[in-house]
N, C-alpha and C positions, 0 to 999 in steps of 0.2 A: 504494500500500500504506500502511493507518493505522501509525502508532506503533506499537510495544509499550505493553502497560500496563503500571504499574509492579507485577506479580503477573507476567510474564512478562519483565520486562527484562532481571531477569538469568536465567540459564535452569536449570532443574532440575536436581540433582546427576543423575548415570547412575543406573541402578537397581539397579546393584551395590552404589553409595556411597550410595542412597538404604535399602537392605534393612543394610546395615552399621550404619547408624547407629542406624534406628527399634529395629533388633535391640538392638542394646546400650542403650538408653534404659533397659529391661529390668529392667539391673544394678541401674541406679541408683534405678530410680522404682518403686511399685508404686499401684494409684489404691485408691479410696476402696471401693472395691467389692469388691477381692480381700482386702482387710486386713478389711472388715465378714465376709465367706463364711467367710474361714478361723478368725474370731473365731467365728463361730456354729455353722460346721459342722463344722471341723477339716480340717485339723492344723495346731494353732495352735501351730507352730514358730519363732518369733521371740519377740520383748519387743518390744512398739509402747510407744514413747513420745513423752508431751506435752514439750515443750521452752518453753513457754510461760512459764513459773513458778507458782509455788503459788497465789499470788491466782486469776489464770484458771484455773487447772484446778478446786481447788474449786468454781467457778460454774459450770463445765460442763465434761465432756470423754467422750472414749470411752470405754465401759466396756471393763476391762481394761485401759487404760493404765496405767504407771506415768510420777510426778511428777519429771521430772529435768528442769532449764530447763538450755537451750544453756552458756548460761556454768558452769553447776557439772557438767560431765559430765570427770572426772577417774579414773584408772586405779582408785583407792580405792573409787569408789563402782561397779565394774563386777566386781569379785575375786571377786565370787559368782557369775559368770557363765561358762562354759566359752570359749576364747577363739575358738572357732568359733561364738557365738552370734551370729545373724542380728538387727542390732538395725532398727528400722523409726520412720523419728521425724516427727513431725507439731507444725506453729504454728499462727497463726491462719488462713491462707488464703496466695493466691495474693501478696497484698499486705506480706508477712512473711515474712524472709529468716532464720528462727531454726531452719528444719527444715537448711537448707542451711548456716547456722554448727553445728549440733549433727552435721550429715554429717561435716563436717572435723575435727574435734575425734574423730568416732568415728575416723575413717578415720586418723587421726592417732596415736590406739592402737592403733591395729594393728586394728582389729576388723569386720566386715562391717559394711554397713550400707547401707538403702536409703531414700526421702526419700518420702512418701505426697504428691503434691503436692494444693491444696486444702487440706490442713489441716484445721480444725473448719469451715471455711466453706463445704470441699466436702464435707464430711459430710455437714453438713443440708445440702445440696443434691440429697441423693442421698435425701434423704427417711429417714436415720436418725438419732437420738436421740442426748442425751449423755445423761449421768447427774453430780449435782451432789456436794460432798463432799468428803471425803478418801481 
């Protein structure tokens, strides 16, 4: 009998702990494609925001974002916001950890919040646009 490969060595969670986790992934993530549909088609029930800072978002971002970077995301700047708002927050990509500092900081307020992973790099990847600006 060959080895295990190292893709088999160690062995698959059951599929109870396997449907547990994919499920709750859910909570936390939502992709590039459910945030673009509900942006375009409705119900556009959240506030999807860049975390990047104001330099890169003026050069590009999604339309309909709003400009908040990870480090300035403070109770002050969210008071207009009902505290059951669902917030949705996007970096540059996979390679930038500013969606997942801007997660803690939400979650830290108390506030919902889910992480688009990708960012603007799996935007365009998905073959949609940003828009440049303020």
């Amino acid at each position: 009998m060959s080895p295990a490969s190292r893709v088999s060595a160690i062995p698959a969670a059951s599929s109870n702990a396997a449907l547990s986790y994919f499920e709750d992934q859910f909570r936390y993530e939502t992709d590039c494609w459910d945030v673009h549909d509900a942006l375009s088609n409705g119900p556009h029930d959240f506030v999807l925001l860049d975390v990047r800072g104001t330099e890169k978002y003026q050069a590009g971002h999604v339309a309909g974002a709003l400009d908040l970077a990870h480090g300035k995301i403070i109770a002050s700047k969210l008071a207009a916001y009902p505290q059951d708002t669902l917030f949705v927050v996007y970096c540059a990509g996979p390679h930038c950890n500013g969606a997942a500092r801007a997660a803690i900081r939400l979650a830290q307020l108390g506030r919902p919040v889910k992480v688009m992973p990708g960012g603007i790099t799996g935007w365009l990847d998905e073959g949609f646009t940003l828009v440049s600006g303020a």
